[in-house]
VOPAGU-2260 file (C-alpha; in pm, 1 decimal, decimal comma):
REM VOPAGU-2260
SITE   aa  ch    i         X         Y         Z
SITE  UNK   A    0    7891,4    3584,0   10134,1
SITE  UNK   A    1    7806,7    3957,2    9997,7
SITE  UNK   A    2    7812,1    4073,8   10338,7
SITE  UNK   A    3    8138,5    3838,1   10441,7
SITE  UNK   A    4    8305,9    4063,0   10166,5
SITE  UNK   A    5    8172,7    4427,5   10285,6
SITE  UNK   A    6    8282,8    4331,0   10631,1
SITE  UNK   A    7    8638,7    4226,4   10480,1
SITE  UNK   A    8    8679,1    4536,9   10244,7
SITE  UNK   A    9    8557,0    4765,2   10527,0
SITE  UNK   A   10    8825,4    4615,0   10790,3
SITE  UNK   A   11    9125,5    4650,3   10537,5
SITE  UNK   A   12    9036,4    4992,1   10452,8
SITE  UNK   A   13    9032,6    5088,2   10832,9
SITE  UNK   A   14    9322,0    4924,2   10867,2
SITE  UNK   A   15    9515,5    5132,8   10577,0
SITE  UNK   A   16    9353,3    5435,3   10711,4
SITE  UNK   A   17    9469,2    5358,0   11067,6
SITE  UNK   A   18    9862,8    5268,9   10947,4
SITE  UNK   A   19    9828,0    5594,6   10742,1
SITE  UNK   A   20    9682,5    5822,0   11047,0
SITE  UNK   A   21    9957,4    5624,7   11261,1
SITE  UNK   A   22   10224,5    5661,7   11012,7
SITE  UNK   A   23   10205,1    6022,2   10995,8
SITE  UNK   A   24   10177,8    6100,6   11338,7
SITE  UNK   A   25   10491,7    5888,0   11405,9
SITE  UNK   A   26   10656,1    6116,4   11081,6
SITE  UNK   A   27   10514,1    6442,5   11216,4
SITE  UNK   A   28   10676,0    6350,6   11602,1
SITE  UNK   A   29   10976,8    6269,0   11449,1
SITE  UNK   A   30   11033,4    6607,8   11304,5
SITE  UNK   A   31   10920,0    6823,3   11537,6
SITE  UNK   A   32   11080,7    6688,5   11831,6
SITE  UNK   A   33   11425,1    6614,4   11974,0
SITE  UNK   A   34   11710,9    6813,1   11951,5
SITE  UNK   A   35   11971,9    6926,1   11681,8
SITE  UNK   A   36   12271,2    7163,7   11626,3
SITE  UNK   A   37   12239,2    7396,9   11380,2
SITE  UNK   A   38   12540,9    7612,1   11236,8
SITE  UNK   A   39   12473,4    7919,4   11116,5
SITE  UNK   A   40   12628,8    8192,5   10905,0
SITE  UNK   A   41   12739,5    8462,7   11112,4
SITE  UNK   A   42   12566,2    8690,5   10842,9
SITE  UNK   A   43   12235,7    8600,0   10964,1
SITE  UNK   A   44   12250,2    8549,3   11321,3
SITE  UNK   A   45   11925,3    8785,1   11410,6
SITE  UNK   A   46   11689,3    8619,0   11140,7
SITE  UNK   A   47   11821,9    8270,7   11224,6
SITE  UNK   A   48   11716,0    8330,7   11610,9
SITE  UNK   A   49   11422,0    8493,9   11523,0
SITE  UNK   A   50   11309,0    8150,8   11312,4
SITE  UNK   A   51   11443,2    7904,3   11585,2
SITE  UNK   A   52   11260,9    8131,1   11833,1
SITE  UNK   A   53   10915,6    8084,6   11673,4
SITE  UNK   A   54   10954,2    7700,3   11601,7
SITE  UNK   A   55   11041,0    7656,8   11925,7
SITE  UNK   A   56   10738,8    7850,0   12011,0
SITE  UNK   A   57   10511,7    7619,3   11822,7
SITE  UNK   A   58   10718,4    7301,1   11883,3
SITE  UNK   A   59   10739,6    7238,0   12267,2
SITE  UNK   A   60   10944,7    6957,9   12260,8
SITE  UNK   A   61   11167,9    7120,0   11970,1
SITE  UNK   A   62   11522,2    7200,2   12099,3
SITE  UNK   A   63   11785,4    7360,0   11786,2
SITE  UNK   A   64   12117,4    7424,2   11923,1
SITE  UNK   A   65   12249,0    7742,2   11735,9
SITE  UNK   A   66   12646,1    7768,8   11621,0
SITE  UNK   A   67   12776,3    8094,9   11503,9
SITE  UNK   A   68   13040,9    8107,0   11284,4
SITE  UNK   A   69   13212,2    8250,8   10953,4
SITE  UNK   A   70   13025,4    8113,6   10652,3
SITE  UNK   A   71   13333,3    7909,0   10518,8
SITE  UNK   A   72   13378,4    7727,1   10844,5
SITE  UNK   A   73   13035,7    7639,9   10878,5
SITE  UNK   A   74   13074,9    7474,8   10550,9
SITE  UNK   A   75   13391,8    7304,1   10632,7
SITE  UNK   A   76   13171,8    7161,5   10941,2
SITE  UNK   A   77   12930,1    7040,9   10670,2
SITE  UNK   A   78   13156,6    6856,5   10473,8
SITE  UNK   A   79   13377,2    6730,2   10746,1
SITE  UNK   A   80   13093,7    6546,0   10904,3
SITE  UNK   A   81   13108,8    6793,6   11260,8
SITE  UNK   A   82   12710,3    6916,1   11172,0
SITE  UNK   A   83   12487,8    6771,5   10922,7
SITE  UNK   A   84   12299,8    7112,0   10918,7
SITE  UNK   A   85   12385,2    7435,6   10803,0
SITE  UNK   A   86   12214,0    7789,6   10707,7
SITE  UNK   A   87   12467,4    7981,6   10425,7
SITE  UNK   A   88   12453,0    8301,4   10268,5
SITE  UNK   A   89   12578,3    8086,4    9956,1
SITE  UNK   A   90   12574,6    7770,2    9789,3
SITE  UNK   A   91   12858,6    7526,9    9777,5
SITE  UNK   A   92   13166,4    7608,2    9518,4
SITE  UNK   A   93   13337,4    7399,2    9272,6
SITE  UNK   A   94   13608,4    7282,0    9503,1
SITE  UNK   A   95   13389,4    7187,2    9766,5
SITE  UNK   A   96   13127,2    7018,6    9571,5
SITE  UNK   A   97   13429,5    6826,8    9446,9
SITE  UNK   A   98   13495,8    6705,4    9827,5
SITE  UNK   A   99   13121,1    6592,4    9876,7
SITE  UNK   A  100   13125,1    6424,3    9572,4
SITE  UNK   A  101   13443,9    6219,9    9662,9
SITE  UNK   A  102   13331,6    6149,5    9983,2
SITE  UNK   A  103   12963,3    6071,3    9803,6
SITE  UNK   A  104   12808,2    6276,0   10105,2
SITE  UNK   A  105   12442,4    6375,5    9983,9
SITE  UNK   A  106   12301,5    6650,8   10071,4
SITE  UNK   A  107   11965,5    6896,0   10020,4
SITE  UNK   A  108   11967,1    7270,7    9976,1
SITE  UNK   A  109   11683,2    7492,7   10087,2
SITE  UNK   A  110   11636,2    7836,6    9960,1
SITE  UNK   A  111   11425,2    8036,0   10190,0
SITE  UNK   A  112   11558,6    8392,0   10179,5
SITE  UNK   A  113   11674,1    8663,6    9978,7
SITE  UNK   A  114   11945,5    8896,3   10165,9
SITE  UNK   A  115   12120,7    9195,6   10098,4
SITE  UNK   A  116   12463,3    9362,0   10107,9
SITE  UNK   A  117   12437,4    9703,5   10256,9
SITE  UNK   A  118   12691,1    9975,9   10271,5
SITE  UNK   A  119   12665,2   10151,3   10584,7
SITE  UNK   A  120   12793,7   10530,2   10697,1
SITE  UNK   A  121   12754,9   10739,4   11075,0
SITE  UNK   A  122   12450,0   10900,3   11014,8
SITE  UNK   A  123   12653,2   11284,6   11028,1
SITE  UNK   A  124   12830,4   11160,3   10690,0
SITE  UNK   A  125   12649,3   11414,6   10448,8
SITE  UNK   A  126   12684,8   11112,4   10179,0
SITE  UNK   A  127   12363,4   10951,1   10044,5
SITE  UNK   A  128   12420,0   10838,5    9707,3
SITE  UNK   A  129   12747,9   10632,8    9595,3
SITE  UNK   A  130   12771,0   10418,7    9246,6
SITE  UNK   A  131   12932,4   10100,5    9222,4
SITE  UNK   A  132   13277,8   10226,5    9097,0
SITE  UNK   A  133   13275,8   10478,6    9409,2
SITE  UNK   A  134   13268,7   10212,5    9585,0
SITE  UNK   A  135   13489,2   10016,6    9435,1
SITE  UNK   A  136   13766,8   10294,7    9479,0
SITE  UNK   A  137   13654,6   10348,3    9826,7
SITE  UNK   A  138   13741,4    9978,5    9890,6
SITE  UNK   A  139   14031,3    9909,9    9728,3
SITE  UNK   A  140   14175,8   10217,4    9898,6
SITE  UNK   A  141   14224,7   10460,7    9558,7
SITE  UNK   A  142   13951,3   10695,0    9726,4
SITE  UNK   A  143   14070,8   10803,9   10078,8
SITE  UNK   A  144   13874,6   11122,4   10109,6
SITE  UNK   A  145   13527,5   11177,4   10128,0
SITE  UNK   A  146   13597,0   11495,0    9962,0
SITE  UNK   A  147   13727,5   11289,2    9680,8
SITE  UNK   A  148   13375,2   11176,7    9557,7
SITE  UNK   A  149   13207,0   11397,1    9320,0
SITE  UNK   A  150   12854,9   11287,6    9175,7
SITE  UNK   A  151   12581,8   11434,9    8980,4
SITE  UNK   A  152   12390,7   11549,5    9336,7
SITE  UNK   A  153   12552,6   11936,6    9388,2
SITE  UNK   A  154   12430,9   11921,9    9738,0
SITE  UNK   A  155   12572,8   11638,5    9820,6
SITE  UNK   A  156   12951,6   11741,0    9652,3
SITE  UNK   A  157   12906,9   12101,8    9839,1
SITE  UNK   A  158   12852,5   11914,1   10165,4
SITE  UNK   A  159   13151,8   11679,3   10153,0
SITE  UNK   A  160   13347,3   11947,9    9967,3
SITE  UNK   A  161   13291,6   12079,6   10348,8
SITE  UNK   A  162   13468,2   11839,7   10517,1
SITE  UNK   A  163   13825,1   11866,6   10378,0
SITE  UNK   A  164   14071,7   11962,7   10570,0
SITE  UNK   A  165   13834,7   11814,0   10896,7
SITE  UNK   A  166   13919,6   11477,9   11064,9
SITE  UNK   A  167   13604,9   11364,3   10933,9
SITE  UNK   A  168   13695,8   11337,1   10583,4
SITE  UNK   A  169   13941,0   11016,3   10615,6
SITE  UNK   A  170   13761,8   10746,2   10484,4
SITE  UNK   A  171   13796,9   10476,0   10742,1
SITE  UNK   A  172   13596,3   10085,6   10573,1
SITE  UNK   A  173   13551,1    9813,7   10791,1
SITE  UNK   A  174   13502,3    9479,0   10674,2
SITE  UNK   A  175   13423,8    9144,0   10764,5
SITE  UNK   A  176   13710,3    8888,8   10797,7
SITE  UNK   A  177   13818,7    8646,4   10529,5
SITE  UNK   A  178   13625,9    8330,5   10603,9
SITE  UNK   A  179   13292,0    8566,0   10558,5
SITE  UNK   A  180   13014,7    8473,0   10234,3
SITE  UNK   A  181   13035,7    8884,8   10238,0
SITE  UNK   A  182   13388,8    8953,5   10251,9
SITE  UNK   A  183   13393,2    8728,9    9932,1
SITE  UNK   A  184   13062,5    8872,6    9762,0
SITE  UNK   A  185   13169,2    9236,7    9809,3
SITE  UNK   A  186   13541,3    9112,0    9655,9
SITE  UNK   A  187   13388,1    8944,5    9360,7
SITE  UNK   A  188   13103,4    9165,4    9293,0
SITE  UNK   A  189   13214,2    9539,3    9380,0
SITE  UNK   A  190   13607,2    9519,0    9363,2
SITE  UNK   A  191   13576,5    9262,7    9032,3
SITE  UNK   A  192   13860,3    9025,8    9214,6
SITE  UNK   A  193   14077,2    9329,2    9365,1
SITE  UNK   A  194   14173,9    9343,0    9674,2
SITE  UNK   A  195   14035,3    9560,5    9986,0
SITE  UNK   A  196   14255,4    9881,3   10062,8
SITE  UNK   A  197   14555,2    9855,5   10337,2
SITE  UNK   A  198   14338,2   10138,1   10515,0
SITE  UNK   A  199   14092,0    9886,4   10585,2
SITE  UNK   A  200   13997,8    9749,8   10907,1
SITE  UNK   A  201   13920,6    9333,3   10956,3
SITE  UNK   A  202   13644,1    9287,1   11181,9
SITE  UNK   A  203   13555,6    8983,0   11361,3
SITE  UNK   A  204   13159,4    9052,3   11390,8
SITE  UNK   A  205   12899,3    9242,5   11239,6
SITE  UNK   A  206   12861,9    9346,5   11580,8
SITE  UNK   A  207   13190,6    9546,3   11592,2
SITE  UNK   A  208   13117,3    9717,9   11245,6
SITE  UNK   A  209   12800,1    9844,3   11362,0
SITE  UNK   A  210   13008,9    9987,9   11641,2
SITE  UNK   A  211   13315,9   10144,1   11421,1
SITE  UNK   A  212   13039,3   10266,0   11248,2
SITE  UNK   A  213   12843,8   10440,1   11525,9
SITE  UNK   A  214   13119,0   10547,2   11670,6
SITE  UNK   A  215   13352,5   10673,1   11365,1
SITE  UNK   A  216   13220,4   11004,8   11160,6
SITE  UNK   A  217   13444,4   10890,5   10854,4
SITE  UNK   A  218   13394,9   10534,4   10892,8
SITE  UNK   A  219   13151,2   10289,5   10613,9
SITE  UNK   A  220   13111,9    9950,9   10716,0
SITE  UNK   A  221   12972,5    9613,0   10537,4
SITE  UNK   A  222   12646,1    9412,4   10700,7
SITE  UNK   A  223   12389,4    9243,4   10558,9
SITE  UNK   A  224   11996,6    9326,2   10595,3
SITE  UNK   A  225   12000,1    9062,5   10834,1
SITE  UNK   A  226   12127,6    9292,4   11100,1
SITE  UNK   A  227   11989,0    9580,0   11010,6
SITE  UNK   A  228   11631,6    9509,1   11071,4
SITE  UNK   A  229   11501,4    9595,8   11356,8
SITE  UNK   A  230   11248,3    9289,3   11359,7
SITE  UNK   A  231   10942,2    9495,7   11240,0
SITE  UNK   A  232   10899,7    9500,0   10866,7
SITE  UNK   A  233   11070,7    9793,0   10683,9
SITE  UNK   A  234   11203,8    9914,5   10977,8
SITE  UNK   A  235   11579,4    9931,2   11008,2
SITE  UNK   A  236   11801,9   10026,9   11244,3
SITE  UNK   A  237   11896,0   10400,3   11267,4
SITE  UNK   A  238   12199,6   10428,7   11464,5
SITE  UNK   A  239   12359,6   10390,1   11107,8
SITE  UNK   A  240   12255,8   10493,1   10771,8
SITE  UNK   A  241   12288,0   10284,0   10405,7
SITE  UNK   A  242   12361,5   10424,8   10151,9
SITE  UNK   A  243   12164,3   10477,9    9811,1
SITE  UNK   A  244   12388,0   10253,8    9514,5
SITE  UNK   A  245   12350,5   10277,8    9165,2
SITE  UNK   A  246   12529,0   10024,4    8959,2
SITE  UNK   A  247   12746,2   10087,8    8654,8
SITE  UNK   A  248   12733,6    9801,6    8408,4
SITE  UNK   A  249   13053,6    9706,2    8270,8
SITE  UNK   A  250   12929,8    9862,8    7898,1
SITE  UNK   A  251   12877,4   10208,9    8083,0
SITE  UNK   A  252   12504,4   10152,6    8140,8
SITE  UNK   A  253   12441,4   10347,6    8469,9
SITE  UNK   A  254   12104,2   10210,9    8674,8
SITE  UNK   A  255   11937,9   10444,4    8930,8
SITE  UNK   A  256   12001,6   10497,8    9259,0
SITE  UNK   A  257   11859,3   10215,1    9486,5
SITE  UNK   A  258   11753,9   10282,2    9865,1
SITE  UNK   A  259   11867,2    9918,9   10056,3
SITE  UNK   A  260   11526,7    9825,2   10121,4
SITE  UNK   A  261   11324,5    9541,8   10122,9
SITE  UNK   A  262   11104,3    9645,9    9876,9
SITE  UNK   A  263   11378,9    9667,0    9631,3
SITE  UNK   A  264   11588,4    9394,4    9677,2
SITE  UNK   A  265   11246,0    9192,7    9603,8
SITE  UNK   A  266   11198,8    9341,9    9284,2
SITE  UNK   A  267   11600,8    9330,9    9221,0
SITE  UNK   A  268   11653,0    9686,2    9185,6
SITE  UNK   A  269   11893,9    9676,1    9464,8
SITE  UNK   A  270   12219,1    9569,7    9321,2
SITE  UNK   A  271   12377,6    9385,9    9562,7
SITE  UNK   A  272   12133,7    9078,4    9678,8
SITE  UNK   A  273   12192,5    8691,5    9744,9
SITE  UNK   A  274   12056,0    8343,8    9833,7
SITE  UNK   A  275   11993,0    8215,3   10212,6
SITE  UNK   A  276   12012,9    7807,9   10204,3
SITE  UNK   A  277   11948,7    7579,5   10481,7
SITE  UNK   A  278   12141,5    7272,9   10360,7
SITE  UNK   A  279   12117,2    6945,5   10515,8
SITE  UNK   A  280   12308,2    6624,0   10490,9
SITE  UNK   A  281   12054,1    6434,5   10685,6
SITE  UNK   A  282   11881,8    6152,7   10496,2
SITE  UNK   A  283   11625,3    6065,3   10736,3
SITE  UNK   A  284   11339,6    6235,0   10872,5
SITE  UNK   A  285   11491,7    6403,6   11205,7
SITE  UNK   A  286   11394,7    6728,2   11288,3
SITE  UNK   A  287   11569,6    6877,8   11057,3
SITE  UNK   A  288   11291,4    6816,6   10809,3
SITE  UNK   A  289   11042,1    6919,2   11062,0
SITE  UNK   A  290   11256,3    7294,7   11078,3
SITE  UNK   A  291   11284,6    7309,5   10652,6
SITE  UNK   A  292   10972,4    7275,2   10626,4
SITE  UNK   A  293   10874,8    7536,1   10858,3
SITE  UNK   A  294   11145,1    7759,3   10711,3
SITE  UNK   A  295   10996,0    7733,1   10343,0
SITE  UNK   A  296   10632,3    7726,3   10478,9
SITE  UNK   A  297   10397,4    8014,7   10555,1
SITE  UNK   A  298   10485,8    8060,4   10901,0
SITE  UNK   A  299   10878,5    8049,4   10830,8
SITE  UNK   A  300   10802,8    8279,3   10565,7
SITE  UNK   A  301   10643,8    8540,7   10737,8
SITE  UNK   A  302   10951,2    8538,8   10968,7
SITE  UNK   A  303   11146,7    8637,3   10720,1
SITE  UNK   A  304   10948,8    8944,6   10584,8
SITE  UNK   A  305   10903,9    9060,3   10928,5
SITE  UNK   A  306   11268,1    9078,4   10989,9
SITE  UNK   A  307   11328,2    9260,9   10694,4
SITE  UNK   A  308   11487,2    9006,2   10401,9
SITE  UNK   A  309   11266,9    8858,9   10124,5
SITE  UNK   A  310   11048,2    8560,5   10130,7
SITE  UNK   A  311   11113,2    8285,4    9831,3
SITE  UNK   A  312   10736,4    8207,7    9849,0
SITE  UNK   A  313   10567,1    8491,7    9991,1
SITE  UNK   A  314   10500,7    8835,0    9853,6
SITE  UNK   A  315   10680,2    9184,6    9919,8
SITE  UNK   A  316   10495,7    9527,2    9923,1
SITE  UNK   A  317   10718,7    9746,5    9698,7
SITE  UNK   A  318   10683,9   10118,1    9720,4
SITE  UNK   A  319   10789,5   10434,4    9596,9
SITE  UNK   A  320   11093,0   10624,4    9768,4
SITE  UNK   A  321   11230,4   10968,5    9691,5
């Protein structure tokens, strides 16, 4: 009878451990195979391929179909039911949260990166250092000179002092379009709510600021780190240059001058910095859960610091710049 009972207690726990083994290999096929479409924030096209190109990598049979668009339509997408999976440089407002919640659509949010908003000039712009109300008159259009900015760096005000009179010293911004996460950010957190300058130029893509930018001696453009890095950590594209920013606090308190780095947006130095979500309204486990979890993982992770933004669970080397 003793031995009736071993045999019995042995079968049922090879039997749990069997269902178990068999339960998560069905789980761990499920989310790391099949197909899904993906829409993505314009803002972070180059990390975004960069992620989908290394899960692909380690999932063979792993296929994410990749949607570029403005940030806002992506999230209309979202909520209208056209994708069930999005990566946003923000979170959902009031107004739309009101929408899910009507509709009672669930959904998960994912943080996974930090990004930053960097404000970029042609490299021959003798400009290096800019606070937050220069460029909040540079913006909103009051500013229209380079000549017109006058800091605490003499060499700096001698050099643009240089340009008056030139063709280079017409400030010429280029922005992202209306439907951008940025072209919001920049208007809430730089302008506080005013509006961008008549001088300034819509553009459709990051792509074509880079390119005003490169190609303009008085132009300063918008991107995000995102497109700046060059894939390599803490290397960053030098076709354009960003500019140092210190931020003045509403009470007059006036913070140093931050490089846009990596570095510093980890330890929040940089001024200008903001949330990457993937946000799903998938409920069961597709391969969608199969890509979060690679996103917030190790591997996912180190994706992110290689291409330049900040991990949420990983660590950032911080150093000392002149």
């Amino acid at each position: 009878m003793k031995n009736q009972v071993l045999t019995f207690l042995t079968l049922l726990i090879f039997t749990a451990v069997t269902f178990s083994a068999c339960d998560f290999k069905e789980i761990k096929s499920t989310a790391t195979t099949g197909e899904m479409k993906l829409a993505v924030d314009e803002n972070q096209e180059p990390l975004i391929k960069a992620e989908v190109s290394e899960f692909e990598r380690l999932n063979k049979e792993a296929k994410i179909n990749l949607i570029f668009a403005p940030t806002n339509k992506a999230i209309a997408d979202l909520i209208n039911g056209e994708v069930q999976n999005i990566v946003s440089s923000r979170t959902f407002n009031a107004e739309e949260k009101q929408i899910l919640e009507k509709n009672k659509t669930a959904y998960k949010e994912y943080p996974f990166a930090i990004d930053g908003i960097g404000f970029i000039v042609n490299p021959s712009n003798p400009i290096v250092r800019v606070t937050s109300d220069d460029l909040k008159k540079i913006l909103t259009g009051e500013t229209k000179l380079w000549s017109g900015i006058v800091s605490q760096d003499e060499e700096q005000n001698k050099k643009l002092k240089s340009l008056a009179g030139t063709a280079n010293d017409k400030i010429v911004p280029f922005i992202q379009r209306k439907n951008s996460s940025t072209y919001d950010y920049v208007r809430d957190s730089v302008l506080k709510g005013a509006d961008y300058g008549a001088n300034s130029t819509v553009c459709s893509t990051t792509v074509q600021i880079l390119g005003f930018v490169r190609d303009v001696k008085g132009a300063i453009g918008i991107v995000s780190m995102s497109w700046l890095s060059k894939g390599i950590q803490e290397e960053i594209d030098s076709t354009v240059r960003p500019l140092r920013v210190s931020k003045i606090w509403d009470n007059g308190r006036q913070d140093n001058f931050s490089e846009f780095h990596q570095g510093l947006l980890a330890n929040g130095d940089y001024p200008y910095r903001r949330t990457v979500y993937f946000i799903s309204t998938d409920q069961d486990i597709k391969l969608s859960t199969g890509f979060t979890t690679f996103l917030v993982r190790t591997d996912g992770q180190k994706v992110v610091l290689k291409n330049g933004l900040v991990p949420v669970s990983q660590p950032v080397r911080t150093i000392q710049l002149n």
